[in-house]
N, C-alpha and C positions, 0 to 999 in steps of 0.2 A: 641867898639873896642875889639875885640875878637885876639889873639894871635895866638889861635888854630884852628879857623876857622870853630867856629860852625856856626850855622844856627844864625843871629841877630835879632831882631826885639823888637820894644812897643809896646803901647797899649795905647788905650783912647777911650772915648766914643765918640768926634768928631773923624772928619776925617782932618787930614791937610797936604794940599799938600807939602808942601815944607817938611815936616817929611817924610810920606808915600813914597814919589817919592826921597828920597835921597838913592843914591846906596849903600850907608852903610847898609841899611835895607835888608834884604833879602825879607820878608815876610810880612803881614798886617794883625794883630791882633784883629778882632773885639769883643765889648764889647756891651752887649746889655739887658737891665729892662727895653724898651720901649715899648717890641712887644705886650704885652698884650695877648691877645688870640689868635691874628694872629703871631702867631710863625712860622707856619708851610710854609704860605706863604711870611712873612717879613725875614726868613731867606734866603730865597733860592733865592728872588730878590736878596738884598742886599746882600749876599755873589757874585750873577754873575756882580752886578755891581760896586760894589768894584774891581772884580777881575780882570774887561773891564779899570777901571779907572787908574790903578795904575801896569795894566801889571804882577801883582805877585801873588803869590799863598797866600791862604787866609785860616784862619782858626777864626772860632767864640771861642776865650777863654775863653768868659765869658757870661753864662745866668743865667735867674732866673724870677719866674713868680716877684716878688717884690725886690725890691732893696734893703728895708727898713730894712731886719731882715731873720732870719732865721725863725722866728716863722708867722708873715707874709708869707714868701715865701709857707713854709708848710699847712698853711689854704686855701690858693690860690691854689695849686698843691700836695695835699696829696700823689698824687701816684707819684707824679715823670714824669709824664705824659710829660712833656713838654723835657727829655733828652730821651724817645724813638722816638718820632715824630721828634728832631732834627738830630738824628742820624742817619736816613735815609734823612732829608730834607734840611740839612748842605752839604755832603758827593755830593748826587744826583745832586744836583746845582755845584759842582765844589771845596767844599770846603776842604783842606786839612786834613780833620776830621769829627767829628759830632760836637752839640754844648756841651759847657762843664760846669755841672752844677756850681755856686759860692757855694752854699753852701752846701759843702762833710760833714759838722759834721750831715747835713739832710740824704745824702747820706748813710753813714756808721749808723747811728742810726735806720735806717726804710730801711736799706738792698735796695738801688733804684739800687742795681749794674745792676740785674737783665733787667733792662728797657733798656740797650747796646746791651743785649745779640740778639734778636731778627736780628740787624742791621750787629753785628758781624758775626753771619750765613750766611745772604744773604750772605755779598760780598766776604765771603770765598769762595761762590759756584760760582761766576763770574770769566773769563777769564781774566786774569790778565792785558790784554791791555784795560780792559776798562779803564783805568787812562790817555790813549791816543786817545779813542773816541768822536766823535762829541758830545755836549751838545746837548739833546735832543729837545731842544727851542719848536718852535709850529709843529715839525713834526709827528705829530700827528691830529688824529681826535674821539674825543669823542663826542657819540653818543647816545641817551636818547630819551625817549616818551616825558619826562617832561623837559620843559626850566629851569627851577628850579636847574634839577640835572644838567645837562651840565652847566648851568653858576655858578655853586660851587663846579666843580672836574675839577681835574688837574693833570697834568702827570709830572715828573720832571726824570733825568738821561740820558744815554747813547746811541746812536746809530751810527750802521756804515751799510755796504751794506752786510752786517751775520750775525749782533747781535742786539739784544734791549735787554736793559736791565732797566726796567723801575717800576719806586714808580708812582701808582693810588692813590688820596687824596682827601677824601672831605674835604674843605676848611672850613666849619661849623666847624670841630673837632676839639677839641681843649682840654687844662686841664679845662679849664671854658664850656666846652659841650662835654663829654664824651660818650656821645649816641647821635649824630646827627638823628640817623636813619638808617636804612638797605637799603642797593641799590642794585636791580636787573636786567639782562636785558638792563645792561649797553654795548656798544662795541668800540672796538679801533680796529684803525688801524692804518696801519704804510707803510710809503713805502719801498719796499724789493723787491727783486730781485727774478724771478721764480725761486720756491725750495720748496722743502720739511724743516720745521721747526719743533723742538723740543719747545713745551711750558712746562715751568713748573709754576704751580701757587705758591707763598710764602707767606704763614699767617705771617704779620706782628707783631702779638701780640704774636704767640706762637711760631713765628724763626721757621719755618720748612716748607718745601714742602707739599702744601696738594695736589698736584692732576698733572700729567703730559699727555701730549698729542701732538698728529702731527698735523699739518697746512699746508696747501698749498698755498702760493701766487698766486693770481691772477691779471693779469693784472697789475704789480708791486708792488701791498698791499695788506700788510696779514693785514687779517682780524679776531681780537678776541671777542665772546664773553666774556667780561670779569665775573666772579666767584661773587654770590654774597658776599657785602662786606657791613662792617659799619665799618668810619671811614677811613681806609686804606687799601690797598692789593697792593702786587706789582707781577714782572712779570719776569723770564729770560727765552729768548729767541735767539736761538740758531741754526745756517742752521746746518742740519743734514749730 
């Protein structure tokens, strides 16, 4: 019961309906030391299905590669690895935030502020309605010489009929495999509407534009070759 009419909500590591779904809650707080090395993709499921289930906006409150300890968590995740990867991979999928690391005295001791900063960039540089665009679900088509790469990348974010705004990820990468491998030669597509498109590529690890360029749709889909990448790259795109 709030007087003043902030935002409500708990938290817990189950989900219960009868909590979650009572109108007194605004929001739905999740809490999670399960994902292990699939962070990348267990957030971004379970944030869109949490968010399908219970109709309300969602935010991961709580991660951590261990549960057990700070000194644990840090042996498992030295860099911090798993609050940059969620920070786009929380957000992308629908979530009111990125995920938020539990242990800050890790944070502030070994400077992880840094690992935000990349995520905070990008969606500076996106048009402010993507928090009203379509979830980017399987609109998409990723395209590879090797089965291999296509069945471990993944597109997650935003699109409507003038924008993509979109996080590439190989599913391998994690804080437990921090070099998966270099991917080249990769291509996406999307479907759009005949025009002329602005691409600009965004290095995910170093937060900045590395390379911009025009595209033409054809035929209803633009067509990218995407940049090569290890780990992650993402993508904003824009009709000109």
């Amino acid at each position: 019961i709030d007087p003043y009419n902030h935002l409500v909500s708990t938290s817990s590591v189950q989900f219960f309906d009868e909590v979650y779904s009572a109108k007194s809650l605004d929001f739905v707080s999740i809490h999670s030391y399960i994902w292990g090395a699939q962070y990348a993709v267990n957030a971004a499921d379970v944030t869109a299905q949490v968010q399908e289930r219970f109709q309300k906006p969602v935010i991961i409150g709580e991660i951590g590669a261990s549960s057990v300890s700070e000194d644990y968590n840090l042996m498992a995740d030295p860099t911090g690895a798993v609050m940059r990867q969620t920070a786009f991979t929380a957000p992308m999928s629908g979530s009111a935030g990125g995920g938020m690391l539990w242990w800050w005295q890790q944070i502030n001791n070994n400077d992880f502020y840094g690992n935000v900063t990349p995520a905070i960039n990008y969606f500076g540089l996106l048009d402010k309605r993507f928090i009203t665009m379509k979830n980017i679900g399987n609109d998409y088509k990723f395209t590879h010489s090797s089965a291999t790469v296509v069945n471990n990348c993944r597109v997650l974010g935003f699109i409507d009929n003038t924008s993509v705004y979109a996080y590439l990820f190989d599913t391998r990468y994690s804080y437990a495999n921090l070099t998966p491998g270099n991917i080249s030669g990769a291509t996406l597509t999307f479907k759009m509407g005949e025009d002329s498109y602005s691409v600009k590529v965004f290095d995910t690890k170093a937060g900045s534009v590395i390379r911009e360029y025009t595209l033409e749709s054809k035929n209803g889909e633009l067509t990218l070759t995407a940049d090569d990448f290890s780990g992650d790259i993402a993508f904003i795109i824009d009709k000109k």
